[in-house]
Structures are given as C-alpha cells and as structure tokens.
C-alpha positions in Angstrom: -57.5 32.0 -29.5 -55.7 35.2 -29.5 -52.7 34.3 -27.0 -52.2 31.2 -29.4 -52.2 34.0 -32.6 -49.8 35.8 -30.7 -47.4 32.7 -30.1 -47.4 31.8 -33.8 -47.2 35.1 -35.1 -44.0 35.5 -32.7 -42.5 31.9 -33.5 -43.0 33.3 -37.8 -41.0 36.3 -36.9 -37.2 36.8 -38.3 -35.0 37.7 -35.3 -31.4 39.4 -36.2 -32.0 38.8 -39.8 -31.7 35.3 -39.1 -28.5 35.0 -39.3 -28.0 32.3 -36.7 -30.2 29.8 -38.5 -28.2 26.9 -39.0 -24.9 29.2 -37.5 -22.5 26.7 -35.5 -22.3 28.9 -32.1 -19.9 27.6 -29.2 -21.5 29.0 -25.8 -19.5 29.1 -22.8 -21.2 29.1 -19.5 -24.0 27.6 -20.9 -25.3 25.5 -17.6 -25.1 28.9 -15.5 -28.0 31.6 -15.4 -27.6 33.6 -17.9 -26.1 31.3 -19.9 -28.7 28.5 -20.0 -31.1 31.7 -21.0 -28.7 32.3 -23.9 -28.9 28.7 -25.2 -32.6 28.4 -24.9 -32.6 31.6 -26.9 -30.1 30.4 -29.5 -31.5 26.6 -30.2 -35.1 28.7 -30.5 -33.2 30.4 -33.8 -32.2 27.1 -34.9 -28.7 27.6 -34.0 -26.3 24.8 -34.0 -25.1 25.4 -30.6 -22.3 23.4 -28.3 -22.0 24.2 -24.8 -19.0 24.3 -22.7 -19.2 24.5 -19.1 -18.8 23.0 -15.7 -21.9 21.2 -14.3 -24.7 22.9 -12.7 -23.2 23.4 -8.8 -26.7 23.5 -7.0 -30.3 22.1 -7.2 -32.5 22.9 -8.6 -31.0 24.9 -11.5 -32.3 26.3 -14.9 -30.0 24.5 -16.9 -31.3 21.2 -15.7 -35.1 22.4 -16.0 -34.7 23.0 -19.5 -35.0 20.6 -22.9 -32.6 22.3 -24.7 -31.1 20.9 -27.4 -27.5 21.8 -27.2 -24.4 19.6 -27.5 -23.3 19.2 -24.1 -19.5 19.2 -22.7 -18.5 19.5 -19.5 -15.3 21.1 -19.1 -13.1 23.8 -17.4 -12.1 27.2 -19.2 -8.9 27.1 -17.1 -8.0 23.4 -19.0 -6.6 24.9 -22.3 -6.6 21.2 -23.7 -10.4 20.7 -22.6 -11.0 24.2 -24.0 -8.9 23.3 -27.4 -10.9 20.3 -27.6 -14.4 21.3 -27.0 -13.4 23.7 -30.2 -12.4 21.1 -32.1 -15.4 19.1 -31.7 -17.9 22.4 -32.1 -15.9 24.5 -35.3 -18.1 27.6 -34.4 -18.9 30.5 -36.5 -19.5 32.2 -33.8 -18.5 32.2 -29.5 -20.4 34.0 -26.8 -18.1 33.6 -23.9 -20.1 33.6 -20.2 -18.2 31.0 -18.5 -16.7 33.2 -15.5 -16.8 33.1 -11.7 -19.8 35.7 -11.4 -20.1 36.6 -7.3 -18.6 39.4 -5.9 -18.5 38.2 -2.4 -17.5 34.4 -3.3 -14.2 36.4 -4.9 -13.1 37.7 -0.9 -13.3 34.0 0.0 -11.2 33.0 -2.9 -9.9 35.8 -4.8 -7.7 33.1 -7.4 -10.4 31.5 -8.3 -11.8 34.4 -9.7 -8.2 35.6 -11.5 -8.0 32.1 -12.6 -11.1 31.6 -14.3 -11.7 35.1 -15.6 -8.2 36.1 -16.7 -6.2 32.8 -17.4 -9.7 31.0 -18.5 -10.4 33.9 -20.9 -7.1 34.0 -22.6 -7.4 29.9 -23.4 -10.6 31.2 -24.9 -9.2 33.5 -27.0 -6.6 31.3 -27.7 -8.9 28.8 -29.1 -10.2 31.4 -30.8 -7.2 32.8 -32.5 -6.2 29.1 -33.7 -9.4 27.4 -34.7 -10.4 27.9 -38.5 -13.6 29.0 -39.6 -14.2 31.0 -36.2 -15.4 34.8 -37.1 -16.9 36.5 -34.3 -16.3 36.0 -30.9 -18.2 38.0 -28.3 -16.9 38.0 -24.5 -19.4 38.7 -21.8 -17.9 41.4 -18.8 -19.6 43.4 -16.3 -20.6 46.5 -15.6 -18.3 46.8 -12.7 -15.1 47.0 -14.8 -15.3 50.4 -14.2 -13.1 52.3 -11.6 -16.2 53.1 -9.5 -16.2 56.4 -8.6 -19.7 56.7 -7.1 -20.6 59.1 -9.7 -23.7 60.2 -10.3 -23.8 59.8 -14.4 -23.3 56.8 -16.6 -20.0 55.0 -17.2 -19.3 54.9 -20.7 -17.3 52.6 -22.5 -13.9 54.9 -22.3 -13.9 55.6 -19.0 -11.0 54.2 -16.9 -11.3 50.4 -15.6 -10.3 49.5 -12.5 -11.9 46.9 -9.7 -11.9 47.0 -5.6 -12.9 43.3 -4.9 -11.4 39.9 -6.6 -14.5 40.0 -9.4 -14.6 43.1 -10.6 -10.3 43.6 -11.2 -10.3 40.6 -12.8 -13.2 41.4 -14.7 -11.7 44.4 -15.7 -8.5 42.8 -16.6 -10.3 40.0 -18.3 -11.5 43.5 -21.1 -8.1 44.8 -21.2 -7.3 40.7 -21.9 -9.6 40.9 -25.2 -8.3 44.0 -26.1 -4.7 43.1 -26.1 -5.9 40.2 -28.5 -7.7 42.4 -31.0 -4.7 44.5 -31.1 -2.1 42.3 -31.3 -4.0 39.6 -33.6 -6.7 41.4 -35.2 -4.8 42.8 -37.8 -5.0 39.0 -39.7 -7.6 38.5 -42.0 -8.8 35.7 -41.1 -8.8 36.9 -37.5 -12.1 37.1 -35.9 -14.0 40.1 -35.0 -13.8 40.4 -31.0 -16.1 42.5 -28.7 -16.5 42.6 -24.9 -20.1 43.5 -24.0 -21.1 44.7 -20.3 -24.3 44.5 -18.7 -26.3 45.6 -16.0 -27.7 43.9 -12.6 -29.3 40.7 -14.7 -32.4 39.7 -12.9 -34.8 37.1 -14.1 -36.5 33.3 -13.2 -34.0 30.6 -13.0 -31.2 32.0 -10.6 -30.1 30.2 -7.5 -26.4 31.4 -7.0 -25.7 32.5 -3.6 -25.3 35.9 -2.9 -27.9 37.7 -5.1 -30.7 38.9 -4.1 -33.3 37.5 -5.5 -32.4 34.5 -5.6 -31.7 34.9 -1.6 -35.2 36.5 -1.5 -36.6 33.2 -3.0 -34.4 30.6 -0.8 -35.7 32.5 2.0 -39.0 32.7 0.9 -38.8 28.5 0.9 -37.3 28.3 4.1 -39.8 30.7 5.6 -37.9 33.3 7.0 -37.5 37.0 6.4 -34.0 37.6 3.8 -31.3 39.4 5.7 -30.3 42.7 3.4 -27.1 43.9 3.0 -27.4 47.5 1.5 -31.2 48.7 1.1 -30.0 52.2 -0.5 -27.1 50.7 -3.2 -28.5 51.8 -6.4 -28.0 49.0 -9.2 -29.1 49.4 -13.2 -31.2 46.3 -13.0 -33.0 44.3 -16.0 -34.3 41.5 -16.9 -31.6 38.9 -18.4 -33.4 39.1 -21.8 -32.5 42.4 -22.5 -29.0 41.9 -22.1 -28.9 38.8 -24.5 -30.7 40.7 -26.7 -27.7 43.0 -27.3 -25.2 40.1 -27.1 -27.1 38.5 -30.2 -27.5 41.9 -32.0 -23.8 42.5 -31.3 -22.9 39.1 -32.5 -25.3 39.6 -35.5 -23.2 42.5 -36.6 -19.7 41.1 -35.6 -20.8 38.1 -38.5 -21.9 40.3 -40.8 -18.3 41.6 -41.1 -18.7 45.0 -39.2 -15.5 45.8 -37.9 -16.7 48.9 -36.1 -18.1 46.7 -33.8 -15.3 44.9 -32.7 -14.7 46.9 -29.1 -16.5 47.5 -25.7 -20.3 48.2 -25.4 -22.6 48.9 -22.4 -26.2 47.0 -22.2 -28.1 47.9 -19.6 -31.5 49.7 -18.6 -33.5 53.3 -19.0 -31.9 55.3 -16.3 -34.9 55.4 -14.4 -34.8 51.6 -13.8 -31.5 52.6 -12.0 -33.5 51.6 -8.5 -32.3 51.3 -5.2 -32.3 47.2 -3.6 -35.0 48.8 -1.4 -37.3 49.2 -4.3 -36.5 46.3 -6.1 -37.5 44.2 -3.6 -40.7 46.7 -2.8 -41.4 45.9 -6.9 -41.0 42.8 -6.5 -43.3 42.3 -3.3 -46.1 43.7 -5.5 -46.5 40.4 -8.0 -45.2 38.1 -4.6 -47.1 39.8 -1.3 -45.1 36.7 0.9 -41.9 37.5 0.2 -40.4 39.3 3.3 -36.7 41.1 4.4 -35.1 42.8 7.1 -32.3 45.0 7.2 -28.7 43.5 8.6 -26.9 44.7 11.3 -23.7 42.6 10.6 -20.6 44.5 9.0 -20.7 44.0 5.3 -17.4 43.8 2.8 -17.2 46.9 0.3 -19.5 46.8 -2.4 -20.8 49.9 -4.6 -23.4 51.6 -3.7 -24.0 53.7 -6.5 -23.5 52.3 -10.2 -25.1 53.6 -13.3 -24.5 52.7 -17.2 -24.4 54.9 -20.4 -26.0 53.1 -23.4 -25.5 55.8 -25.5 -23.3 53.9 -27.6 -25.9 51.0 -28.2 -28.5 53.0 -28.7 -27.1 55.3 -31.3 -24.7 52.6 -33.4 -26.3 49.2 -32.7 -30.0 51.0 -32.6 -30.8 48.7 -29.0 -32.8 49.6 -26.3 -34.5 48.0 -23.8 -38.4 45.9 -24.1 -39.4 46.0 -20.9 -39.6 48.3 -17.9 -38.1 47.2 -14.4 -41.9 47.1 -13.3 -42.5 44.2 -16.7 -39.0 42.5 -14.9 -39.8 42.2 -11.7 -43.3 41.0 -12.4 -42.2 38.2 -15.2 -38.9 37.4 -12.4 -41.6 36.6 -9.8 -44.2 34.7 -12.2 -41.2 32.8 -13.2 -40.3 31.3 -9.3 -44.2 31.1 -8.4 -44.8 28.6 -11.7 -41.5 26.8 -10.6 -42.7 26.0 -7.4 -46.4 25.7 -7.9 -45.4 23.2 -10.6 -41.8 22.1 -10.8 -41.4 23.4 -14.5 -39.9 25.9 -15.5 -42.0 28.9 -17.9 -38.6 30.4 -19.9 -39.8 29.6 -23.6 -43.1 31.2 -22.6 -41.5 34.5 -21.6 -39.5 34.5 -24.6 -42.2 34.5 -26.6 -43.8 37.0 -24.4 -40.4 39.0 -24.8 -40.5 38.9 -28.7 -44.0 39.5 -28.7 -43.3 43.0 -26.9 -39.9 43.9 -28.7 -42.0 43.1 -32.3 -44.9 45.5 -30.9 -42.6 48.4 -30.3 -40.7 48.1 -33.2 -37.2 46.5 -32.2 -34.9 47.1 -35.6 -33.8 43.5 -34.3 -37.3 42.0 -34.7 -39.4 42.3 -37.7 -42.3 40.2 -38.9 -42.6 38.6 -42.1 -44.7 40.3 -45.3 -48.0 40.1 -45.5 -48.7 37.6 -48.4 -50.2 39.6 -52.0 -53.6 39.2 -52.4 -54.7 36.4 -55.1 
C-alpha cells in the first residue's frame, strides 16, 4: 500500500511548473537512447510531442519497447526538405535537438558521417528553427567532449576553449559554435527563438544497445556468455544516469519558454565530482547489483580516447538551481535492474524508474519538483 501512495503522490506532483502540459514539443533523436528516455518523460507531462528520427538500427531497442505516445516520423536531419516538413506538420513551441551520430569510435570508421549529421544536420535544424512561426525555444543537445581536452585535472566550464581530436567530438564542438553563430546572427529578432546548447556527462542507464559503450558491451557480452574485452580500465568519465541529464534539458527548456534570455547560451550537466569514476569502478559498481557480469582487460592497440575528463556544473547549480538525484552507486544499481527485468521478462521497467526518479528528486527538495498543497481543512 505504501509503494502504490508513493506512485500517486509522484504522478499528482507538478514538474517544471508544468509548463509542458499541453506544449507542442518537436524531439529529435527520439528512437535513440537517450532520446526515447526524453519522450517517455515528455508524453508523462502531457506534452504534445512529434518525434523525428531515423528508425531504431538494432534489436532489441528502447524505443521499440516503449508505448509512447508520440507522433512518429521517420526522417533524416541531413534532408532539409524531410526536416522542413516534419516542422510543418509538428508547429512546436519548443525543440530538443538529440538527433546526432553519438560514437566516438564509429566516427574513425566514418568521420563524414559524423560532420554530416552533426554539423550540416544541425544547421537544417536551426534552420527550421529560424523559419517556422510560433517556435520559441530551441534546446540543442552536445557533449561533454566539446572541450579541447587537456587532461586536466579540474572541471571544464562552459568558456573554456572547444576543440575535438576524433571525428565526434570536432564536430560536436563545431556543431556549439554552429548554434552560437545562429543566436548571434538571428537572435537579435523578436520573434527569434531562445537557443541553448546543453552538455552532458557519460549517460548511463537501461535501454542502451549502441556498439561501443560499455555497458551496453558489458550486457551483449553478458548474453553471449563471454567475459567483455576493456579498452581503458583507468579513463576516468563523469558518469550518470540519463535521467539526470534530461532533467536539466527540461529545466533549461522550462526557462528558455518562460522568456529568460539569460539562458540562451552553453551549460554543463553532469555529476558530483566524486561520481567522476574510473571504467574500472564502474564496472566493479556495477558487478555489485549483477555478480555475473564479467571483463578482461585488452591487449589490442586502442585509437585515442580521453582518459581523463571532468565537468564544472557550477553554472547549473548556481543560475538554473540543478543538481543531481542520485548518486553513481543509485545509477549503476537502477542501470542493472533495468537489463535484468528486460531479460527476465522482455519488458522494459523505464516509467517505473521515473517514478522512482521523481519520487527521490521530490524527497530532497528539487526546485524543479514540488508537490501540490495540502487541501484546507473543512
């Protein structure tokens, strides 16, 4: 009887002063991981959301797991008529742009696929953008590794330089200074729409197959009963789970439609700086809720990747008043509840952790989260 209070009290909640009830939200990328998390999230506040992607490459995925009801259209970012149209049909309030080509290593085996899709798909998003009435906000999704990695010890924060060694992150990094050649040149309009680029941490979370990730390598192994072969045990990574990152994407959009123009730039989400782990200890966390899971150490030679990347969220913390729910530990363990559900029952558990998420954020007092007043005494 309690769990089920706790469910209703969190579904009676008002979430970013409920400002996407009934808001018409285009969502790129909305069939891809942390897209499909997004959408679930959004059609949960009643948003009126179309989704514009290309179809799910692999199966089983999360987009395909889920009942979600979100206009559906299948389309390429890099088509500027598919892009125009899927406007057109949508007239959004609001876009949260994810659509991108997400995988560091898939960018050495075809480096213009990534420029393509995160440069020249971006600008026919912005373009849309910038040309379709009624739009107000518009919210593009980055990286953290837009930075010029220095291997620094400290945060990045969101003036330091940009810069990119692989495919993904230069063209990630060109995709920010993309959106910030748009506000400047077009946001000047009035009826321009408020634009902000929002970068995030190592996103981990149930309902990721890409290739090339670790967990989702971990779990594909896992299934195939063999130990995973690991690339870089010491990199350090600011991991989190992938609601904490949407959570400052919808805060961010929240303020972006409420008019605040002091928004309308770059802004780092990620995790405490102790959850800045090695993939060692990840996957050591991780072993705790999932004793099978097993991994060796590679001998191969690897391509260049960071090893050591950190984010400062100063800026969130202090201006948008975010901060993170859950602790890597709460991560790992809902990341690995997630996969065992999936395959002990084919289903997957996502609107149960998100109630379990806003459950948490309402209990410590998220500015984003508040529940409704008590009803006066008759």
């Amino acid at each position: 009887m309690g769990q089920q209070q706790s469910a209703l009290e969190v579904l009676a909640v008002k979430q970013f002063a409920d400002i996407y009830h009934n808001r018409k939200v285009l969502l790129t990328g909305h069939t891809g991981f942390k897209g499909s998390w997004l959408a679930s999230w959004l059609t949960q506040l009643e948003a009126k959301v179309t989704g514009l992607s290309l179809p799910p490459e692999r199966s089983p995925n999360h987009w395909d797991l889920l009942t979600t009801p979100t206009l559906d259209l299948q389309g390429d970012i890099r088509d500027l008529p598919a892009v125009l149209q899927a406007f057109d049909q949508a007239r959004p309030e609001i876009v949260f742009h994810l659509a991108a080509q997400a995988l560091v290593r898939r960018s050495y085996q075809n480096p213009l696929e990534s420029w393509s899709t995160n440069v020249m798909g971006t600008a026919n998003v912005l373009e849309a953008c910038r040309t379709t009435p009624g739009v107000r906000a518009v919210v593009i999704i980055t990286t953290d590794k837009v930075y010029a990695n220095q291997e620094w010890p400290w945060g990045y924060r969101e003036n330091d330089a940009l810069g990119g060694h692989d495919p993904y992150s230069a063209s990630k990094a060109a995709t920010e200074l993309l959106a910030d050649s748009y506000r400047s040149a077009f946001g000047d309009s009035d009826s321009a729409p408020l634009l902000a680029t929002a970068r995030a941490g190592n996103v981990i979370g149930g309902g990721d197959w890409a290739e090339d990730r670790l967990i989702p390598d971990l779990v594909r192994a896992l299934a195939q009963g063999q130990p995973l072969e690991i690339r870089s045990p010491q990199a350090t990574r600011p991991w989190q789970h992938v609601l904490e990152c949407l959570s400052g994407y919808l805060l961010l959009g929240q303020r972006l439609l409420e008019g605040d123009a002091s928004a309308a730039r770059a802004w780092n989400f990620g995790p405490a700086s102790a959850d800045n782990r090695s993939v060692q200890q990840v996957l050591t966390g991780l072993q705790r809720h999932w004793p099978e899971l097993d991994w060796q150490v590679s001998s191969a030679s690897q391509l260049h990747e960071a090893r050591l990347l950190y984010l400062d969220c100063a800026r969130a913390r202090t201006e948008l008043h975010w901060q993170p729910v859950w602790s890597l530990e709460q991560a790992l363990e809902m990341t690995a509840t997630w996969y065992r559900h999936f395959y002990a029952t084919g289903r997957a558990c996502t609107r149960e952790q998100l109630r379990q998420y806003l459950d948490a954020a309402r209990q410590s007092g998220q500015p984003w989260i508040t529940s409704p007043p008590e009803a006066a005494p008759e």
